[in-house]
N, C-alpha and C positions, 0 to 999 in steps of 0.2 A: 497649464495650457498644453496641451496633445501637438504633439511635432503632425509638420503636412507629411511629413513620408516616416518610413517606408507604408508600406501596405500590407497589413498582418493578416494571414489566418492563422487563426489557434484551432489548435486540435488537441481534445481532451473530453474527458467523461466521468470520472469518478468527485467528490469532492474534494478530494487531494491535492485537484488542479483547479480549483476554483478560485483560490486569492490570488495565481499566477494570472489569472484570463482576468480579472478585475483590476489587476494592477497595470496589464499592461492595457487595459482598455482606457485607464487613466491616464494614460501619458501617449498613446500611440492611436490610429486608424486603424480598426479592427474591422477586414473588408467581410469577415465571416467567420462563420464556427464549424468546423467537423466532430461531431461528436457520434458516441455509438445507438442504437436506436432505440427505442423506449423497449421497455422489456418487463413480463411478466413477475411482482414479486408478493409474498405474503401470500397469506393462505386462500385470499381468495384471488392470486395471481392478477391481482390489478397491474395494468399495463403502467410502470414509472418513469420517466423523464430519466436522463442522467443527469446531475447536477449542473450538471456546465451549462447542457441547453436549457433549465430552470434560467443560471444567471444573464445568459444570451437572449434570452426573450424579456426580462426584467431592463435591459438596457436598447433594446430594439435594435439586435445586432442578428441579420440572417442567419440563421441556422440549417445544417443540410447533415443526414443522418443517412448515408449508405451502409449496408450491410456488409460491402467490402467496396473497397475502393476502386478495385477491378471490376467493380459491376458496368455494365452499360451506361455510358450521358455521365458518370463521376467524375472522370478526368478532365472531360469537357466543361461540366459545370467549376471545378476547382478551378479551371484557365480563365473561365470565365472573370473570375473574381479577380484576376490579375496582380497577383501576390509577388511583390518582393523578399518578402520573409516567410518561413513556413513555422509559427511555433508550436511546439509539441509536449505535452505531457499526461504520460499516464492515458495513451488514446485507446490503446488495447489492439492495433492494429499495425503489420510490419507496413513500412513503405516502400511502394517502388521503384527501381530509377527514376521510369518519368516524372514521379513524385517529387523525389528529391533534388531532379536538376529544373525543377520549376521553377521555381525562385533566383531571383539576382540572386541574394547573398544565402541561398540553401534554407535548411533545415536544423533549428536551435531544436533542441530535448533537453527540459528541465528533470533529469534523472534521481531519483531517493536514493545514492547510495556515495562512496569517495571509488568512481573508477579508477581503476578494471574491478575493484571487489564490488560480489554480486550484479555482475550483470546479467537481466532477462528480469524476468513476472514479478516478482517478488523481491526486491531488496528488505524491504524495512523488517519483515517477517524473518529473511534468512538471516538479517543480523541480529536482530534475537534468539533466534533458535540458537544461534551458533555460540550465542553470549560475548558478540562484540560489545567493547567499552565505549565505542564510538562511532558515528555514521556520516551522513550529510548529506550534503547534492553537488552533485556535478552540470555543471551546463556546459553542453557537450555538441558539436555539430557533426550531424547525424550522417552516417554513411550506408552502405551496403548491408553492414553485420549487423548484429542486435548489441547495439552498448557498446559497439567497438570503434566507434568517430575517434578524431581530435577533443581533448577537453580546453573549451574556454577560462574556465576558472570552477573554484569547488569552494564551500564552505562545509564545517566540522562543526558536527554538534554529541554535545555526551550525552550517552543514555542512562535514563534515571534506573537503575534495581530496581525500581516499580514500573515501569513503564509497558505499555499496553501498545500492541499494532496502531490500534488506534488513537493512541495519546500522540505515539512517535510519529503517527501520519500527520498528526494537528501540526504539529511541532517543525515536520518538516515542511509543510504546505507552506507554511508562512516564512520561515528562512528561502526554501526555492523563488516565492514572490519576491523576497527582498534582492537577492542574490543577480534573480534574471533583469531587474532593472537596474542593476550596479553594474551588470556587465554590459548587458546589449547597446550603448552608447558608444562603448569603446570597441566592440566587436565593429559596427556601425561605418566608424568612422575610420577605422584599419587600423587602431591604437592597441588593442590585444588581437594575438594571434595566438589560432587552435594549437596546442600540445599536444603531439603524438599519445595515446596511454601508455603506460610501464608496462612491459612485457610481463613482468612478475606481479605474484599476488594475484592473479586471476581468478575469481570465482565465480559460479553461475548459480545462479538465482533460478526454483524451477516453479512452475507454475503449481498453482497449491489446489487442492479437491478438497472433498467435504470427509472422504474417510481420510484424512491426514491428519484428524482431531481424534480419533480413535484412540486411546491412549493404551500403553504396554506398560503394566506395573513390574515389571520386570528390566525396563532403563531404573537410571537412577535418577531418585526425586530431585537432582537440579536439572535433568535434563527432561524430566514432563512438567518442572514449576517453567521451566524456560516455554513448552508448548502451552501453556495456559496462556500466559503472556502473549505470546505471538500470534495463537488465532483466537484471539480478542480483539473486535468481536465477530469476527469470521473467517474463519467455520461454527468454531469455538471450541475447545477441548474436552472431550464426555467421557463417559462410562456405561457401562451398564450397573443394573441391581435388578434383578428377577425380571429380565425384559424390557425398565424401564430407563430409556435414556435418561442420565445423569450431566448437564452441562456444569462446566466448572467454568467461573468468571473471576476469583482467584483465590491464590494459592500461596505457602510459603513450606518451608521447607524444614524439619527438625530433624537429626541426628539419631539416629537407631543406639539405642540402650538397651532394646529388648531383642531378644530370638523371636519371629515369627515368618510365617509363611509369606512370600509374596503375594500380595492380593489381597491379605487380610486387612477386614475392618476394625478399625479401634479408636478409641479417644485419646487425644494428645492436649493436654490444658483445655478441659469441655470444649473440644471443638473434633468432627469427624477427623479421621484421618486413613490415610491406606500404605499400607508397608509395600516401599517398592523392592526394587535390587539393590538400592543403597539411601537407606536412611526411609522415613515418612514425608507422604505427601499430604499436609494438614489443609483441611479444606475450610475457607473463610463464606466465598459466596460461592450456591450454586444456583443451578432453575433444574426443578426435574421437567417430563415431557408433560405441555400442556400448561402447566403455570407458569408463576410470576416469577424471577432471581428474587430468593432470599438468602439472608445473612445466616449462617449452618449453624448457629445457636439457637436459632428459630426452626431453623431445620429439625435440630435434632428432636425440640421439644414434641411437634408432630409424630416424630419419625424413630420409636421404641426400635423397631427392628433393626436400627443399622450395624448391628452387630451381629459375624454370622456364627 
């Protein structure tokens, strides 16, 4: 049964925030949805939905998609809604003051990371790049800075040595869902109070591009098997071979026993591989440009020349 108060907007747009906006539409008034606006994708740039406004229109919950919040009739229509609560994740956009003293009880952000480490664009990414053993979410009410509020509370989740951006985003979607309705009760009702964050361990998170998948055989194969991982499955991690982009979807790592050059190709137990700065980067799935991901066994049978 959905509490009469408060009066929620959610603000979100990625899938990542999607079982948080479903969960609290289950148990709360959800006066509305901010989400960011449909946008060009695939190759023939069909205009797509963000997920959120997918699940907001499945529930018949208004939806409103400004290009920035500072535009013209935004801040007016958000008052309009007359929100107690401001919930927030994954929205893509910083907020204003008048944003954030909108609401009686402020602005909650269900954050991907254990603040202060990684704050800004990117946690889940920067803590695999980094080869953290462990992550979470923090539910955080939001201030001025980027990720520098008060924390409500945080849960800790370990990351799998297999795990993918996008495994770890599934992963954390559903702990931040579970997380944000164990807390906002007692947030609510004044029974938990915001924590300052730890001055130490501060990390920033920075926003990621599509050449950041570029990969330098010249690091060491734990730290490009660590970029495989991380921009999976975007950017995604590539290469070149005679012009033709090479995406790598994964990867593991073997031990150098032989002298060779950086950059060179060769087989490591039939499967490609490429010598970095430190040890081989053995390749399991790739997709070259234009086809399908396949498994690099299949690869290679095609693919005589991958030897230079």
């Amino acid at each position: 049964m959905k509490e009469k108060s408060p009066r929620i907007v959610f603000m979100g747009s990625p899938d990542i925030a999607v079982p948080a906006f479903r969960a609290l539409a289950e148990s709360y008034n959800i006066a509305g949805v901010v989400t960011q606006p449909d946008r060009p994708a695939g190759r023939g740039k069909k205009l797509l939905a963000p997920a959120v406004k997918e699940a907001a229109i499945e529930l018949g919950i208004p939806v409103f998609q400004p290009q920035k919040l500072r535009e013209p009739g935004a801040f007016e229509l958000l008052s309009a809604w007359n929100p107690d609560l401001l919930v927030v994740m994954a929205f893509g956009q910083i907020l204003r003051k008048n944003v954030l003293e909108l609401p009686h009880f402020g602005c909650i952000n269900v954050h991907a990371s254990l603040l202060p480490r990684w704050r800004g664009a990117s946690p889940i990414q920067s803590a695999l790049l980094a080869g953290d053993s462990q992550t979470g979410v923090s539910i955080m009410k939001m201030d001025a800075g980027m990720d520098t509020g008060p924390v409500l509370a945080t849960r800790n989740i370990t990351i799998d040595p297999k795990d993918t951006a996008g495994s770890l985003s599934e992963k954390i979607a559903l702990l931040g869902a579970e997380q944000l309705l164990l807390t906002l009760p007692g947030y609510l009702n004044g029974s938990i109070f915001p924590v300052p964050q730890s001055e130490f361990g501060i990390t920033y998170a920075s926003l990621i591009n599509k050449n950041d998948g570029l990969l330098d055989f010249s690091q060491s194969a734990e730290e490009l098997e660590r970029k495989v991982r991380a921009y999976n499955p975007w950017p995604s991690a590539y290469f070149y071979v005679d012009d033709v982009m090479i995406k790598i979807h994964r990867a593991h790592i073997e031990k150098n026993d032989q002298r060779m050059e950086i950059g060179k190709r060769c087989l490591k137990n039939n499967l490609p591989a490429i010598m970095t700065g430190d040890g081989f980067l053995v390749l399991d799935e790739i997709q070259c440009s234009g086809k399908k991901a396949m498994n690099c066994k299949a690869f290679l049978a095609g693919n005589r020349g991958w030897f230079q």
